[in-house]
N, C-alpha and C positions, 0 to 999 in steps of 0.2 A: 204463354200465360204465366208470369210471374210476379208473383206480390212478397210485400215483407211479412206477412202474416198468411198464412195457409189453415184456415180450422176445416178438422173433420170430423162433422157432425153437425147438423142442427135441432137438440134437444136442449134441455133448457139451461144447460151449462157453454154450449156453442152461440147461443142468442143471447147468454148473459154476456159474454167477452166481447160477441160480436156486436153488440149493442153500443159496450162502451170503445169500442174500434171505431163504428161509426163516428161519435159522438166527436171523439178529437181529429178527425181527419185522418186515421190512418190506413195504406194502403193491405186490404185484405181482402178475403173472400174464403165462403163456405162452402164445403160442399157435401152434401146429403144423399144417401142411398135410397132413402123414401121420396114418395112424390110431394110429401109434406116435412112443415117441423112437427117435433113431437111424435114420430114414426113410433117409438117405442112405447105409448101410449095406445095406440092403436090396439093393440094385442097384450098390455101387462094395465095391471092385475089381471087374468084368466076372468075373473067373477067380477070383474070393473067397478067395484068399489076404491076408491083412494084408500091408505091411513096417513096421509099428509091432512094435520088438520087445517080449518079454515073456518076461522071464529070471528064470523061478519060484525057483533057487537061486543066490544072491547070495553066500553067508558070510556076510552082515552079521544083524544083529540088531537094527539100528535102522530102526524104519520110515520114517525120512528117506533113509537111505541107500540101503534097498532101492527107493525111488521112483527113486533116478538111473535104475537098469534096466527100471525097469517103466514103458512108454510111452503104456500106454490108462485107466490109471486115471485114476478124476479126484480132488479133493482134497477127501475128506468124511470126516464124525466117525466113521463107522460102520467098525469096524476088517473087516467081514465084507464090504463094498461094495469090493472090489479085484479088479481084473480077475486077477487071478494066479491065485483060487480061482476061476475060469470057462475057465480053458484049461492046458495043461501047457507047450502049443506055443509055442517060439519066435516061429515066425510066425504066429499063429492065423488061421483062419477067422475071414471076417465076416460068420457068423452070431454067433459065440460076443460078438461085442461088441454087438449087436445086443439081446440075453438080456442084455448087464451092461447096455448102456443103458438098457434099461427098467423093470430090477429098481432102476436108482440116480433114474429118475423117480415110480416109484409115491407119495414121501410129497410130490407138488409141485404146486403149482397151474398144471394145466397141462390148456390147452384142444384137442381135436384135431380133425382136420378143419376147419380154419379154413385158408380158402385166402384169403391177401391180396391184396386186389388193386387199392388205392391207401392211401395213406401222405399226408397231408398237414395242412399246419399247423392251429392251433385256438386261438388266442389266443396264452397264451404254452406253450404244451403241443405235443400231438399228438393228430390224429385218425387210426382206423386201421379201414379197413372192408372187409369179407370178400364174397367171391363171396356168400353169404347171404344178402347185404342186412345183416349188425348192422357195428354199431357201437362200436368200444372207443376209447377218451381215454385220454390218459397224459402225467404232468408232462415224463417223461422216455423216450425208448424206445433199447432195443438191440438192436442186428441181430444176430443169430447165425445168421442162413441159410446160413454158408458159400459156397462158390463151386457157385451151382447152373444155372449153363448152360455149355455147353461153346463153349471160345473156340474158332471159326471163322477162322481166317487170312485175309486179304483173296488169293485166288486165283480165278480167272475159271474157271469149272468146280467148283467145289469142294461145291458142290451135288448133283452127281450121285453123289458118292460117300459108302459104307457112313462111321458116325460109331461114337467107342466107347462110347458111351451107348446105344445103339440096337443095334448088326449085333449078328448070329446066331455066338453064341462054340463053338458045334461044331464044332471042327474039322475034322472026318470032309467036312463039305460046305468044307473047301476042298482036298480032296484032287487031286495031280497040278494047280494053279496055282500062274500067278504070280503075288504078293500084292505089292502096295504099302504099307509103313504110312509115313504122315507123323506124324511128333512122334519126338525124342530123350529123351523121357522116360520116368519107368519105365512108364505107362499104354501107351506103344509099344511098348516092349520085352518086358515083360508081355505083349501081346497076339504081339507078333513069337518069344517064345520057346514061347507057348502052340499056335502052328502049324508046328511045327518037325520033327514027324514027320508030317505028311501033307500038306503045302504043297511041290513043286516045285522053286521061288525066291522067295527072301523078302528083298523091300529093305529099308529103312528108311532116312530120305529126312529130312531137314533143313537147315537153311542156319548151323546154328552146330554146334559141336565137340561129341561127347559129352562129360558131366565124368561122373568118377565121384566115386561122395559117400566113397568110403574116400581118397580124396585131396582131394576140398575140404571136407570135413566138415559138408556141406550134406545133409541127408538127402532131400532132398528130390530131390538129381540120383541120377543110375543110382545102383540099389543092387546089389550083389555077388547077392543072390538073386534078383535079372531080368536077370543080367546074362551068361548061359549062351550068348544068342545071337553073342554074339561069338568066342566059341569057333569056330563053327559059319562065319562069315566071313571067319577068319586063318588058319582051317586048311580054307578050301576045298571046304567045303560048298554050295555053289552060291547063299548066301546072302550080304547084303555089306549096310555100311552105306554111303549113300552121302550127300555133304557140295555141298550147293548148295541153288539156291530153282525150286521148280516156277515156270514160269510162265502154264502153262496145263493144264487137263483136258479132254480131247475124249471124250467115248463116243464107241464103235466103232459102225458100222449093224451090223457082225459079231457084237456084243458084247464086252466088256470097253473097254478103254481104251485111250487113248493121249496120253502127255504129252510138254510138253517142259521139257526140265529143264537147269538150265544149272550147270555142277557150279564150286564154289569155288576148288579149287586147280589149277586146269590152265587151258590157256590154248585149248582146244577150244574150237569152236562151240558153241551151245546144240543138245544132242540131243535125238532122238524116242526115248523107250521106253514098250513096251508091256506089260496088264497085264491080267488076268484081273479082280482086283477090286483094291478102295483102300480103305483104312480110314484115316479122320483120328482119331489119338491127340493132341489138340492143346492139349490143354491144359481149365481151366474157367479162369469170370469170375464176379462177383459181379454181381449179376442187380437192376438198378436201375431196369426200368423200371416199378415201382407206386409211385414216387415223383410227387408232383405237385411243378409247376414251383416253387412257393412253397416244400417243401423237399428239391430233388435236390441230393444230396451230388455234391461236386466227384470225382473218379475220377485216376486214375493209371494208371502201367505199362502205356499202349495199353487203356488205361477198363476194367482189368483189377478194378481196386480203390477202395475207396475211400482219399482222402485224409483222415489221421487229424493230430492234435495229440499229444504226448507223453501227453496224458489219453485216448487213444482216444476222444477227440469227433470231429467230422465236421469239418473246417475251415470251413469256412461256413456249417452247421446246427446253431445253439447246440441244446445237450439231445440231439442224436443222435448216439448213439454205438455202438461194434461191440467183436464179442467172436468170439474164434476164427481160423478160419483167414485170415478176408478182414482180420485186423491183420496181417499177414506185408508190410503195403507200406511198415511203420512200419524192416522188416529183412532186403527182401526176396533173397531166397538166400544169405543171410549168417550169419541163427540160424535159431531152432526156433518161430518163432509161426505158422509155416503149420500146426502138425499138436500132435497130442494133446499130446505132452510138454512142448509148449512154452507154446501158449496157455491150458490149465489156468491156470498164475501170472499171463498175462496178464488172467482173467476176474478171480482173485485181486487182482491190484492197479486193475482197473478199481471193485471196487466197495469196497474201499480209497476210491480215489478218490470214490467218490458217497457214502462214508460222511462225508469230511471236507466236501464242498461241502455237504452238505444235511442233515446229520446232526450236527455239531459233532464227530465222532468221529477224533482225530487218528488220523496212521498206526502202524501197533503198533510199540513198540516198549520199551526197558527202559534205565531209569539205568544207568549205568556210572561205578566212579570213579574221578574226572579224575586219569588217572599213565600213560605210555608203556606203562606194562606190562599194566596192566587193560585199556587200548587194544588192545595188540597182542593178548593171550591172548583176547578175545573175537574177533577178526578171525579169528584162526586156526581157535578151534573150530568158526567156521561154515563157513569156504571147505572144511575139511574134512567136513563132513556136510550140507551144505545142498541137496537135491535142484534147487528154485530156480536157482540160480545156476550148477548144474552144468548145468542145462538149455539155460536161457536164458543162455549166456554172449557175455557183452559186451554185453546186452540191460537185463539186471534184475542191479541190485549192491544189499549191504548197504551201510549209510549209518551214519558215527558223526560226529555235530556236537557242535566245542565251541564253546559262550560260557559268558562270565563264568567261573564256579567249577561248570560244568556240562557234562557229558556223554553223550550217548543216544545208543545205537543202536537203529537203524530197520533192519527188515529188507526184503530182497525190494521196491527201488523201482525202476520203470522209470528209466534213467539219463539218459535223454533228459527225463524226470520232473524230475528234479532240477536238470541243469540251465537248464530254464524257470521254476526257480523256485517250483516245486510245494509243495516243504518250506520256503519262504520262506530269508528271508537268513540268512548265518552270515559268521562272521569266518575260521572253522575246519571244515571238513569234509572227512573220508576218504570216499570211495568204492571199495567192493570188490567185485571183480570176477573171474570167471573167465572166462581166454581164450587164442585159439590166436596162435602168430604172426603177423605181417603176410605173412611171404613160406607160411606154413601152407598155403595151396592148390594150388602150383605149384610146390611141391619134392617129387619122390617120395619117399613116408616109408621103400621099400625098397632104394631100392638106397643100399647101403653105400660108394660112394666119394663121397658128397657128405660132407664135412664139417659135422657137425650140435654143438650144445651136449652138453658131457657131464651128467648124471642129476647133481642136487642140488650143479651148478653157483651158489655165489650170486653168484659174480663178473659170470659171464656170461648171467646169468637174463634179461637184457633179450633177447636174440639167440634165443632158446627158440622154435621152432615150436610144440611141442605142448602141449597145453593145461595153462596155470598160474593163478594168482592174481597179479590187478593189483591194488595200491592205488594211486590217485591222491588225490593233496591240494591239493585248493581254498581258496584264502583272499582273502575278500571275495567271492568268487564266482569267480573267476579261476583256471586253476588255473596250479598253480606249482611242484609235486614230481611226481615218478611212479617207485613203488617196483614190482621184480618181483620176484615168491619162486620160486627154484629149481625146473626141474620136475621130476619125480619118476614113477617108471613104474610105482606101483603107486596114485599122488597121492594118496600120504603126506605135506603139507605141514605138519609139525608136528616135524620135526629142530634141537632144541635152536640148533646152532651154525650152521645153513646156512637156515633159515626162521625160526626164533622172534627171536632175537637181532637179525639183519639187519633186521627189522621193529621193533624195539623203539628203534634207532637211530634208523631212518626220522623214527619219531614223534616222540620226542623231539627230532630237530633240524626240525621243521616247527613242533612249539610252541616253539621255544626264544624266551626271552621274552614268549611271550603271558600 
């Protein structure tokens, strides 16, 4: 059994790639550990609520546009394959994506029950072999497993206690205790808001600051819909977050617990508190140990990840490469490639990429002709309707290179892509981009006595926290202008005199005399 493409996994980043594999004819195959796609749905969120949202009524009428708000779709030809027509709910249920991911695998070649359980070289290929005993080859393989073990913190004790993968989410059995949960993440707080009418006292216990994602525009940190528990902490509910590092776990011969914790902002001793049970909400990791020595991929962020190349290859294991959430170390807490909205375009421009290496198939894109204004008016139509971009910003920009008496725009290229060299040299090239300010995470966006940019500002468009369109201009590869368009609160960037115009200049004095 060998193919030029080998995916492992079928979650929604395995059925993004493998969708557009299908699509052009090429020889692959999936293989999956669960009896279905969407395996890892099955069992996460613990409390099976989503926070991927999915905002059924947009006003728009363009199906690009209504992708900005739709967060679980993935990006296929079939206009009836959108998760919008599988839930109403803002926040859905994951069962409901569980039913679209399996309805968007039936037309794919895709293996189940295949439990891998070593990975290793084969000439210039891959060998890839299953608890079964069989055996599949492949020129090329992509990990799509996502993060499927749950990160463990190095804490002495930490063994003893309940995991969120594992403990018993009925509430009712933690009635009248006191609960410990470790992790500041939504998976904590999620579980910490989900015992909040029958639990006691409720901590929640970490060594770095909550962020919230409506302030650093990370979705991935607390989101406002797990974020209830905190109410319940400021106003004196006998619950509290609290801000330091466990450094031991002792079980009680009594039962339950007792730690010591040594808290960050005070200058106290390390104290003993004690606890009925402990739940570690700590996080997941990508799960590398079926790799043989000949090809373990290099890891990152406390061997959280793996280390990728602007091409989502492996740094060190030519031909291996990833797709989905475990590319988030290429961005990580900064965009959207940890989760569905984001990594959809990243599978997107990954096989982009395997189309141009092994296929002759350049990246998509369309002439344009060479004048400031054709320049500019293509720039604008896209930053304004481009789901892409809106998504992945500051990640994935359109691209328009000139040479000669010649100009193309490329859509949707990882930028870090670009500049490696991916789309080869130019003398002349824009990159466009949407993105939030630099000081964006650590200005509160409500209170009204900070001094912010005023709406469709272009004077002062650079100084903009909330999200705008960048053009930068590269020449010879270097780059050497950087244009910003005004932001706009409804991100309307298409005003004649404060976006159109102001860009039209840009360009024109970036080719002047080319």
């Amino acid at each position: 059994m060998a193919h030029d493409y080998l995916i492992i996994g079928a979650g929604p980043a395995g059925l993004q790639l493998a969708a557009l594999l299908e699509r052009d004819g090429r020889d692959y195959a999936v293989l999956e550990r669960g009896g279905g796609a969407g395996t890892f749905f099955t069992r996460f969120p613990r409390h099976r609520q989503l926070i991927s949202i999915n905002k059924v009524h947009t006003g728009f009428s363009d199906p690009e546009q209504r992708m900005r708000m739709d967060w679980n779709s993935l990006l296929l030809d079939d206009p009836d394959l959108l998760f919008t027509r599988y839930s109403p709910k803002y926040f859905p249920d994951a069962d409901d994506i569980v039913r679209y991911l399996r309805d968007c695998a039936a037309t794919l070649k895709i293996h189940y029950d295949i439990d891998v359980t070593q990975v290793s070289r084969d000439g210039d290929g891959f060998a890839v072999t299953a608890r079964s005993g069989q055996t599949w080859h492949a020129k090329n393989l992509v990990m799509a497993t996502g993060v499927s073990q749950l990160h463990v913190p190095d804490i002495p004790g930490i063994e003893h206690v309940e995991r969120y993968d594992t403990f018993d989410t009925d509430p009712e059995s933690f009635t009248d205790q006191r609960v410990l949960v470790i992790g500041k993440g939504n998976s904590g707080f999620e579980t910490a808001g989900a015992l909040v009418e029958h639990a006691a006292v409720i901590h929640v216990a970490g060594p770095h600051s909550v962020k919230l994602a409506w302030q650093t525009h990370y979705v991935g940190h607390l989101r406002a819909v797990n974020n209830n528990f905190l109410d319940t902490y400021q106003l004196k509910s006998e619950n509290a977050v609290i801000d330091g590092t466990i450094e031991r776990i002792e079980p009680r011969q009594e039962g339950g617990f007792r730690i010591r914790f040594r808290y960050a902002r005070t200058v106290e001793k390390v104290r003993e508190l004690e606890y009925d049970r402990i739940i570690a909400c700590t996080g997941f990791r990508f799960d590398a140990s079926i790799f043989a020595g000949n090809c373990r991929p290099d890891l990152v962020i406390n061997d959280r990840f793996p280390r990728l190349t602007s091409a989502f290859e492996s740094t060190n294991v030519p031909g291996l490469y990833f797709a989905g959430t475990i590319t988030q170390s290429r961005d990580f807490k900064k965009s959207t490639s940890g989760f569905i909205h984001g990594f959809r375009y990243g599978a997107r421009a990954l096989h982009r990429v395997l189309s141009a290496r092994h296929h002759d198939v350049p990246w998509q894109g369309t002439e344009l002709e060479l004048s400031p204004e054709a320049i500019s008016d293509a720039l604008i139509a896209r930053v304004n309707t481009s789901s892409c971009l809106w998504q992945q910003f500051a990640v994935i920009g359109d691209v328009v290179t000139v040479d000669a008496n010649t100009a193309r725009y490329e859509e949707e290229v990882p930028v870090a892509y670009v500049a490696d060299g991916g789309l080869g040299t130019a003398e002349h090239r824009f990159v466009a981009t949407l993105e939030y300010g630099p000081d964006h995470d650590t200005v509160d966006p409500f209170d009204i006595t900070i001094p912010r940019v005023a709406e469709n500002d272009p004077v002062n468009a650079a100084d903009a926290s909330y999200l705008h369109p960048v053009v930068r201009y590269h020449r010879n590869g270097v780059l050497a202008a950087t244009h910003h368009l005004a932001e706009n609160l409804e991100n309307h960037w298409d005003l004649p005199e404060v976006h159109q115009q102001p860009l039209v200049v840009f360009v024109k004095e970036c080719l002047a005399g080319a």
